[in-house]
N, C-alpha and C positions, 0 to 999 in steps of 0.2 A: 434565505436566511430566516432564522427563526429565534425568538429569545425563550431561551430553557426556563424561565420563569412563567410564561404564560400556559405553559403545559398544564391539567388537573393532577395533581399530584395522588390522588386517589383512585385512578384508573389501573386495573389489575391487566387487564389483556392489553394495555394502552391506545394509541390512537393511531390511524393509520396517517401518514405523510397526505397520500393525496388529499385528504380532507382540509388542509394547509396549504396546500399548492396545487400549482397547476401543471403537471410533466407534459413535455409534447406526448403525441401518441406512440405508444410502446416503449416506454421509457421505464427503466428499470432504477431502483437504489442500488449503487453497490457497497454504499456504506455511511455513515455520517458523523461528523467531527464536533466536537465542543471544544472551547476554546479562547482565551483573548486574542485580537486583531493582531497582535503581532505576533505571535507565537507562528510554529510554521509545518509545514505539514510534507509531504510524497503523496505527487498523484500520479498514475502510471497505467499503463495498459497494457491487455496481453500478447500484445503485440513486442514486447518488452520495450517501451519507450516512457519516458516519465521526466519528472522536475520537481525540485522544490518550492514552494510558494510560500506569503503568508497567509494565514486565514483568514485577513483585510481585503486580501483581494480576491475572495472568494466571496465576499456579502451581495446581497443583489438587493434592490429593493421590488421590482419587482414580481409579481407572481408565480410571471412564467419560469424566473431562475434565470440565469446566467450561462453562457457557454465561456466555460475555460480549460477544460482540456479536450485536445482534438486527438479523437480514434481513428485511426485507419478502418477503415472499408473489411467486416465480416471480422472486428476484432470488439473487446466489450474493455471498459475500465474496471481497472483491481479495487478492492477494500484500500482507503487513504492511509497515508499512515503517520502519528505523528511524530515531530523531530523534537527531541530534549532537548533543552538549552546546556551541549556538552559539545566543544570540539572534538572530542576523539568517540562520537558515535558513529555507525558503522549501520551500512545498507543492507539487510540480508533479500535475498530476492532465489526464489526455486524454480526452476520449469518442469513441464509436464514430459522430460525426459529422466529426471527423478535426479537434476544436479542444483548443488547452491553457490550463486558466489555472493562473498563482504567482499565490502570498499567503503572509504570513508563516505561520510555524506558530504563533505565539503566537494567532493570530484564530481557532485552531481550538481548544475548549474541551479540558482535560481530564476526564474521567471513569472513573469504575471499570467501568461497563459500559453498555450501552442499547444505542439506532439511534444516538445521533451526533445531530449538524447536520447540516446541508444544506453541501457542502465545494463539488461543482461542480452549477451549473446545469441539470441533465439534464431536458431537453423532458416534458412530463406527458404529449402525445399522441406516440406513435410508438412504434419500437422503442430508440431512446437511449439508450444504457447507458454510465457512469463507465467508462472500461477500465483506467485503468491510476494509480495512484499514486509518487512516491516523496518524498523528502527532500534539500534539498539544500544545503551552505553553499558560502562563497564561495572558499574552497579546493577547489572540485571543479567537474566538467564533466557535463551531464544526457545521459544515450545516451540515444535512443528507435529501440526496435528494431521495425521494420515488415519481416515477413515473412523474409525470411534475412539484409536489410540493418537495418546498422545508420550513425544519424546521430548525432554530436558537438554538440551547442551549447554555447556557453561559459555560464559566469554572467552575465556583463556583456550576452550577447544577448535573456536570459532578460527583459529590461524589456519586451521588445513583446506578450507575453502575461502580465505582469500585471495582476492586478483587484482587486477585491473576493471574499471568501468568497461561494461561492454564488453565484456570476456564470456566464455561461456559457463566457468564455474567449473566447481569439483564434484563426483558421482557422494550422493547419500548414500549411510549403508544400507543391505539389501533389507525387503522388508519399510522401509520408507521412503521410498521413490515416488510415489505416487503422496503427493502432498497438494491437500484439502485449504489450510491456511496456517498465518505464522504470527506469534503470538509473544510478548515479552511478557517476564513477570520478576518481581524484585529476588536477586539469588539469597 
């Protein structure tokens, strides 16, 4: 945990994390949240398993950080994603077979830490990995960014890939299957 205030606000290339903390060895970012303590966030893995939390129980005080989400063996954790203060927001989640499925976010449990549920259906045999998470309500429009391009879809299109949690989703059209990461912006 870090207070967004103590940063120099005049650093162009900014500062690196580990200058701030302490990661065990080989320990990577895959993303980081700003936020009030109760506000709540999706953490998840590409293993497709994940949970909601709040950003309270994510503070650590000390150096070394916190363990609060547990990855399976030869899988890495996704970019967090935050949840709007909106019951009818909606999980978007893609895997590296080129399908997405929504579900509400309420069907995804909260917890203070562990593996998660099961969020999207990712194959047992293969190489099939969850790639991409985010959050969305009905004020806003989902980007999915495959490679330099990026694609819009409204809310109201978002009915054709949804499911159930733990489902494996609906195929993207062709040409964005292979998705990089996912993104909301105000429609």
């Amino acid at each position: 945990t870090l207070i967004a205030h103590s940063f120099p606000s005049a650093r162009g290339n900014g500062e690196p994390l580990s200058g701030r903390l302490d990661p065990p060895e080989g320990a990577t970012f895959s993303g980081v949240l700003i936020g009030e303590a109760e506000e709540k966030c999706v953490l998840a893995s590409d293993a497709g398993y994940g949970f909601v939390v709040n950003l309270g129980e994510l503070h650590s005080r000390n150096k070394a950080g916190k363990a609060v989400l547990k990855v399976p063996d030869g899988s890495k954790s996704l970019a967090p994603a935050l949840v709007p203060a909106d019951e009818k927001a909606l999980i978007c989640a893609t895997s590296s077979e080129g399908k997405m499925l929504v579900f509400p976010v309420k069907d995804l449990p909260e917890l203070p830490k562990g593996k998660g549920n099961k969020i999207f259906g990712v194959s047992a045999k293969g190489d099939e990995t969850m790639t991409a998470i985010a959050v969305i309500t009905s004020a806003q429009n989902l980007v999915v960014y495959s490679g330099e391009r990026k694609m819009t879809i409204k809310f109201a299109d978002l009915k054709e890939y949804k499911g159930e949690r733990a489902q494996r989703g609906a195929v993207l059209p062709r040409g964005w299957r292979k998705v990089d990461k996912l993104d909301v912006e105000p429609a």
